[in-house]
C-alpha positions, -999 to +999 in steps of 0.1 A: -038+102+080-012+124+072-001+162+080-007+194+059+031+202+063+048+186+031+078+205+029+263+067+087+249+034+075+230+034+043+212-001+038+223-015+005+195-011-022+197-039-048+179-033-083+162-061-096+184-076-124+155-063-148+164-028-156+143-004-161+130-008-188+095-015-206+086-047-203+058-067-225+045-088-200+044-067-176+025-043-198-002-068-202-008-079-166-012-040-159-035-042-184-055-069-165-063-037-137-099-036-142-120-003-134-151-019-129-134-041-098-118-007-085-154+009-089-172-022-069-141-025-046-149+012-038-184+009-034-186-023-013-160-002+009-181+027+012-211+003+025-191-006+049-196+023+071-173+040+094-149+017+104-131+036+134-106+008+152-124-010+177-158-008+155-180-038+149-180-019+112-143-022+113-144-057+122-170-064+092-141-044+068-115-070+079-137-096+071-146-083+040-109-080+031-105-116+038-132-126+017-118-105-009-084-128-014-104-163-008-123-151-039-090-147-054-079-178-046-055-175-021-056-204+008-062-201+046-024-205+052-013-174+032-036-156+056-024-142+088-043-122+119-022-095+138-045-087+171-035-055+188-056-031+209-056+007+218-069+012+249-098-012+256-107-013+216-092-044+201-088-046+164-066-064+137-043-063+108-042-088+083-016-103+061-015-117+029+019-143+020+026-148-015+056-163-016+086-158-042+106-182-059+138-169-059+144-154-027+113-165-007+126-152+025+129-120+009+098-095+011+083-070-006+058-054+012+026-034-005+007-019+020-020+004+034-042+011+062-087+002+054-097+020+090-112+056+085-129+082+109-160+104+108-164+092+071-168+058+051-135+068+042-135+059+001-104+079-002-084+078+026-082+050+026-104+024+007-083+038-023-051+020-015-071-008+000-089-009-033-059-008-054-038-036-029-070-057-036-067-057-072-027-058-071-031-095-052-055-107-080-039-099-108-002-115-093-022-142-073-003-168-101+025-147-110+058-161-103+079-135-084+113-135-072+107-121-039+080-129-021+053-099-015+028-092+018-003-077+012-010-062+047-040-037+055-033-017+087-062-003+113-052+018+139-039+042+110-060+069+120-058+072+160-016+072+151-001+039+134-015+019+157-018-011+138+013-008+115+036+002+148+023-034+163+032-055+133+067-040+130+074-042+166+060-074+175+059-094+142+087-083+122+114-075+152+111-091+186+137-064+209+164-058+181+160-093+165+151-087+129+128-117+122+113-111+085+141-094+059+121-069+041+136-060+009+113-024+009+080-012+020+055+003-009+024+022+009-009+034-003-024+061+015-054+085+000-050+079-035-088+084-045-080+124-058-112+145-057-136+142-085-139+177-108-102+183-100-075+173-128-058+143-109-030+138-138-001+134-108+007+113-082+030+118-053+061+093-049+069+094-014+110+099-002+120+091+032+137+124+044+136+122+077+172+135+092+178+107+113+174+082+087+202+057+084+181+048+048+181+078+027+196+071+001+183+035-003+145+048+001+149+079-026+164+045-054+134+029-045+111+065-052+131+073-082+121+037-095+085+037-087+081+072-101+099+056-134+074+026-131+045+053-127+060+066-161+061+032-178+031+014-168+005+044-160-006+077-181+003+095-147+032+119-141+048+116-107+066+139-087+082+135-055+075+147-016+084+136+018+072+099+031+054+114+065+021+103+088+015+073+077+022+033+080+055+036+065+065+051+090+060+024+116+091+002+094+111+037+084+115+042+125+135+006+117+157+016+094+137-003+065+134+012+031+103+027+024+084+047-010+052+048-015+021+064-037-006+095-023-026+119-044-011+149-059-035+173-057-049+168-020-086+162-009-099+179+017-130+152+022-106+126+043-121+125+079-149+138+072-187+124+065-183+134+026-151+110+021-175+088-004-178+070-032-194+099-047-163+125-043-136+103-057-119+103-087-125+064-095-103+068-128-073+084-105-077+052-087-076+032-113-042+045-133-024+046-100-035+009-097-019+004-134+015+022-115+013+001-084+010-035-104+039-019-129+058-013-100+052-041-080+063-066-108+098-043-112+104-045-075+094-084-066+111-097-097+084-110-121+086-131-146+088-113-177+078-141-197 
């Protein structure tokens, strides 16, 4: 979900002590991305229905989600529920914990919201979902320095329902801060629109006025769009983080960034958000960026 209108303490922003610069290794696990998993990722999402919060079809997403990462590999323990309703519709997030073995109480967080309305939703957003998915297997055994969370958000659509709950309940009880999240990195309709020439991808910068993170959140953007450049045959370009699950942990002061489609759909919401209308190789190079990027900002091994 996210508008048509695109238009002091600074938290400290620490660069991984690997510049920026191309890295081998991480070359060759961004190699790993595989379009045929983003294509039956996309499809199995699509089957899925319309998975508006509260839905039994939205239920059966989450579940397919879970599956997803047991087939990875990942254990029951790394797997975490976040029950939260709207109304009299319940739903859940769900949380993935790969943990880092530097600074393991230090997160990453690579996110993005699988709940949709009026539509299967294949872009917006089984796109990021898609990509998340593929992220997790690929750095399932990857040692990382920080530790990363793999979260998918419902509740997106009706107004950060989901996301909103998890920062509010999970991450701070009152003004407590319980989990230190190094930065946030959100996927949110990055499926393009197939026929169009979806070379570019949007880096999103917090902007917002009242931010106490500016400066902090537009490192982080100036470092994915340069991971983008590295890892990906995209060019990135820049516009303002807005309407979606970021937002939930930039209302926290947390620093934010994160990836949506340069040239914007008009399918999202709608019954023709499918499989069919979405650019599955734009998918797949901005899941090249988002592994690139995800190794630079958890600390990879580069060996």
């Amino acid at each position: 979900m996210r508008k048509l209108i695109t238009t002091a303490l600074l938290v400290l922003w620490i660069t991984p002590s690997k510049a920026q610069v191309f890295i081998r290794k991480y070359q060759d696990r961004v190699d790993q991305v595989s379009k045929a998993n983003i294509t039956a990722n996309l499809q199995s999402f699509e089957k899925l229905g319309v998975k508006t919060t509260g839905s039994a079809e939205n239920d059966n997403a989450l579940e397919w989600i879970r599956k997803q990462y047991l087939s990875y590999g990942y254990q029951e323990d790394q797997i975490t529920e976040d029950p939260f309703s709207i109304g009299k519709q319940k739903s859940k997030n769900l949380i993935i914990t790969k943990k880092g073995t530097v600074y393991p109480d230090q997160y990453i967080i690579v996110c993005g919201h699988f709940d949709s309305i009026n539509g299967p939703g294949v872009n917006d957003n089984g796109s990021g979902t898609s990509i998340i998915l593929e992220a997790a297997r690929i750095l399932k055994d990857v040692p990382t320095g920080y530790s990363i969370k793999f979260i998918h958000f419902s509740g997106e659509e009706q107004g950060l329902y989901g996301s909103r709950h998890y920062v509010n309940e999970v991450v701070y009880t009152g003004k407590r801060r319980n989990i230190d999240i190094k930065m946030v990195l959100n996927l949110d309709q990055v499926g393009g629109k197939k026929g169009m020439f979806n070379d570019t991808v949007f880096c999103d910068e917090d902007r917002d006025g009242s931010s106490k993170n500016n400066a902090a959140s537009a490192q982080a953007t100036r470092e994915l769009m340069k991971c983008t450049a590295l890892y990906s045959p995209l060019k990135a370009d820049t516009d303002p983080a807005e309407d979606s699950d970021y937002i939930s942990f930039e209302k926290k002061g947390e620093v934010i960034t994160g990836f949506f489609e340069y040239l914007r759909s008009d399918l999202p919401h709608t019954q023709d958000d499918t499989f069919a209308n979405t650019d599955v190789m734009y998918v797949y190079n901005i899941g090249k960026a988002t592994v690139g990027a995800l190794q630079h900002f958890a600390g990879a091994a580069d060996h």
